[in-house]
N, C-alpha and C positions, 0 to 999 in steps of 0.2 A: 866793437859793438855797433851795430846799426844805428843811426842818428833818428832821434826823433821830430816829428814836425806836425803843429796842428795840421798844414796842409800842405801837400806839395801841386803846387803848379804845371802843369806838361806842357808846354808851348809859351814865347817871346814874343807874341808876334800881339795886336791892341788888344786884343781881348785876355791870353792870358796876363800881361801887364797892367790888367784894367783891375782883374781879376784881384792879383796878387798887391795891388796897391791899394785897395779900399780893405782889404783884410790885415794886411799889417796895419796899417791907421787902427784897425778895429783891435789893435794888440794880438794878432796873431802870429805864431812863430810859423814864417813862410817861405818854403824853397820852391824859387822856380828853374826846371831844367829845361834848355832849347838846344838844339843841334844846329842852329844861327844858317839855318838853309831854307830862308824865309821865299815863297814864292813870287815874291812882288819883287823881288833884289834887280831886278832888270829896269824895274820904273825908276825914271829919273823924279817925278814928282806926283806925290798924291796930293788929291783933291777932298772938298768937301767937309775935311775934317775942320772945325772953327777954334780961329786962332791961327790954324796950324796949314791954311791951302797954299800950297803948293810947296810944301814940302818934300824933300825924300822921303818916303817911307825906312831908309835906311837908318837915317838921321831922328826919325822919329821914332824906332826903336831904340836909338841909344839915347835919347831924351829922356823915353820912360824908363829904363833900366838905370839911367843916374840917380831920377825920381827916388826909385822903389828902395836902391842902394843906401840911398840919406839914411832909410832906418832900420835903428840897432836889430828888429824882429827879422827882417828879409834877408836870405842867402840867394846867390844867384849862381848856377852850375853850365859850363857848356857841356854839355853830355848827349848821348843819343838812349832812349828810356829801350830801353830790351822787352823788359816786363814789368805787373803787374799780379803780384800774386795776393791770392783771400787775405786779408789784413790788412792790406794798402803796405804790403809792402815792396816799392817801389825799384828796381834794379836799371841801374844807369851808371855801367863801371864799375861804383859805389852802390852800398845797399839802404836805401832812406824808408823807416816806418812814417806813417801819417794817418791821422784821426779823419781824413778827408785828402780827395782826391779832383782838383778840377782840369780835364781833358779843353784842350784851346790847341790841339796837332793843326786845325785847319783840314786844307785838300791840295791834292795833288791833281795837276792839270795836265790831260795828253790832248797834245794840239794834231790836227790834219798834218800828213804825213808830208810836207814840203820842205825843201833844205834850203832854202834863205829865211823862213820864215824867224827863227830865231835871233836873225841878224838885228831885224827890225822890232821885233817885241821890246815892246817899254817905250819905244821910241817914238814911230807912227804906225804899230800895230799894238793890238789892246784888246785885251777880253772883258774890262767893265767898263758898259756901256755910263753908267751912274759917272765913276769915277771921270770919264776921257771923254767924254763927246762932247762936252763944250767946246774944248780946243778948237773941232777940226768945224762949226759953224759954218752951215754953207757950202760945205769943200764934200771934192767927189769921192765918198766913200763907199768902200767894200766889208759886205759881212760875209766870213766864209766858215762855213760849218756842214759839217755830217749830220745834225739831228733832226728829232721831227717838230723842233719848239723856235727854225729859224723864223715864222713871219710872225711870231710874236717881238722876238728881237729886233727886227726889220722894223716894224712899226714902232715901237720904242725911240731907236735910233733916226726915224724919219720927224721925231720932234725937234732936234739940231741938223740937219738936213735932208733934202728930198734930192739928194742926187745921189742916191743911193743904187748898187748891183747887189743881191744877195747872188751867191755862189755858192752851190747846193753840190760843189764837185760832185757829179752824179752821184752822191750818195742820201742827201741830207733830201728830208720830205716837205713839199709844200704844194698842197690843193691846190685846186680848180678856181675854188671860192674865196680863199687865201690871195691867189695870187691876185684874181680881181680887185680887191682890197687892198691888196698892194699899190696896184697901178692905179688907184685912184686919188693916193697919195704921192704919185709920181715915179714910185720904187719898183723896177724892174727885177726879173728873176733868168741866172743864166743858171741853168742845168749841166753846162759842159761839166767834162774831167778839168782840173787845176793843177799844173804841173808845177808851179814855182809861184814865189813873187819877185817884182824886179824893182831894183832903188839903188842909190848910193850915198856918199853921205851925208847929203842932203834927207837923205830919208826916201819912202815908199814913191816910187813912179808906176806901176802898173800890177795888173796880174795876169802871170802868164798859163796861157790853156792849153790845155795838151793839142789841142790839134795847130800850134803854133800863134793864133791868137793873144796881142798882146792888149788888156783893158786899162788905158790910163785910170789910176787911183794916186789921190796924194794919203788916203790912210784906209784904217783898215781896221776893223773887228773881225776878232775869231770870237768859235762857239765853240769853246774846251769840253772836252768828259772829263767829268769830277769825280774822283775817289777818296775816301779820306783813308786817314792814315790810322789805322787801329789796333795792327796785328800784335801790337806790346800788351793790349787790352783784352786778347782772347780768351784766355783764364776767367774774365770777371762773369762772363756771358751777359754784356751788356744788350739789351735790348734796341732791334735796328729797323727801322723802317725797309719796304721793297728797296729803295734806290740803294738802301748802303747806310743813310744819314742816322747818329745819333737819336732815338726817341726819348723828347725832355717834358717835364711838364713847363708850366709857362715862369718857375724861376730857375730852371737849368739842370732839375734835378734828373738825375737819369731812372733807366728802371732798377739800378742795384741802390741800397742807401747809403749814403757817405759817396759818391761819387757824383760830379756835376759835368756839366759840358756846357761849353760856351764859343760861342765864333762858327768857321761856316762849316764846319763837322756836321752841325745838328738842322742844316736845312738848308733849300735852295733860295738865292733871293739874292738882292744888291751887295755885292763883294768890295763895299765901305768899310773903312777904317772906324769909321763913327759907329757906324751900327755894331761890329764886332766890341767896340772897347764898352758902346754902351752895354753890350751881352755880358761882358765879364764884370761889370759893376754891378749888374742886378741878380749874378750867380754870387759874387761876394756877400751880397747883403743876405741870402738864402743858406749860404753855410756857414757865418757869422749866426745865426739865429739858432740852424741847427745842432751846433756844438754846444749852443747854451742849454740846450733839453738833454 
């Protein structure tokens, strides 16, 4: 027989753990399933979150999950969700019914096409600017990205410092009038192709440009393409913004009912630990109330 659950959780990661911890407190019978293939697993420590900075983000999933564990209502499953069929009924190996459904998959990140780059990610490369620019205060950093949203991140990052290259590997867009703005915060723009990055293990030493060009950096921002992770959800015909993102209203609810979304599925913006677990405590208190009508 299929198991039943007020709510099954889809993602481990602060938000669904946010999620799924103020709803069992709320007495509700709650499984959460994750595939423990958390995007941040390369950081050695997050930031921001209070109480909890400089934490692993690894360790600080298995915090919440001993949390959620303590009580008797919470199941927790490794599993990878398949589908999603009309009923909420949930397929993940196993087959789980639920009166409600809150989505917390997250996003998946395709970085610029370099083969050191991954060496250095989590370490002294980094795609949230919120999270990691403190560290590097001062020190010669690199943004390197493809898109057309680099001199807003540029400037961003030139409030921890102005020794700043943005790196547009000839692909990524920045004006005229952009770039002036740039340079008057001190942030330069190179245009070349980006062949690599170079470091050892000490961390990032430069970046190297395809015409041989090697730029001292001791770190570095990327500027990922974000997709989230949905195709288990296709059945429900969730309703989705141009870019791809989740459409919620402002407590998480999606356009189908009984179905919530929370963490960075449902929009672009600072890729905190804090702000995701805040999303899934204010989606919990929205289908806590739901279920009571």
């Amino acid at each position: 027989m299929t198991e039943q659950f007020d709510v099954v959780v889809i993602g481990a990661g602060p938000a669904g753990l946010s999620a799924a911890l103020n709803l069992v407190r709320a007495r509700r019978k709650v499984l959460v399933l994750d595939s423990n293939r958390p995007r941040n697993a390369a950081t050695f420590a997050s930031h921001g979150f209070v109480t909890r900075d400089g934490i692993s983000p690894l360790e600080l999933r298995r915090l919440g999950r001993e949390e959620l564990e303590a009580y008797e209502g919470a199941t927790f499953a490794k599993a990878v969700v398949s589908a999603i069929e009309p009923g909420f009924v949930v397929t993940a190996g196993a087959s789980y019914q639920a009166s409600a459904v809150v989505i917390a998959t997250g996003l998946t990140e395709k970085f610029p096409a370099l083969p050191s780059l991954r060496t250095f990610y989590g370490t002294s490369i980094h795609s949230c600017v919120e999270c990691d620019a403190y560290e590097y205060a001062d020190a010669p950093i690199a943004l390197i990205g493809e898109t057309d949203d680099l001199a807003e991140r540029a400037l961003l990052i030139s409030q921890w410092s102005r020794d700043l290259i943005v790196f547009t590997n000839a692909v990524g867009r920045i004006t005229a009038d952009e770039e002036t703005r740039l340079a008057e915060r001190g942030v330069s723009v190179d245009r070349r192709a980006v062949a690599d990055v170079a470091g050892d293990r000490d961390g990032l030493s430069g970046i190297v440009l395809a015409d041989g060009d090697v730029i001292p950096r001791s770190a570095a921002f990327v500027r990922p393409m974000y997709s989230t992770n949905l195709g288990y959800a296709a059945s429900l015909g969730l309703a989705t913004t141009a870019e791809g993102w989740l459409e919620i209203d402002d407590s998480g609810r999606t356009s189908v009912p009984g179905v919530y979304a929370a963490g960075d599925s449902t929009a672009p913006g600072p890729q905190q630990l804090i702000v995701a677990a805040g999303a899934g405590a204010r989606v919990a208190s929205a289908v806590n109330r739901d279920l009571l009508a």
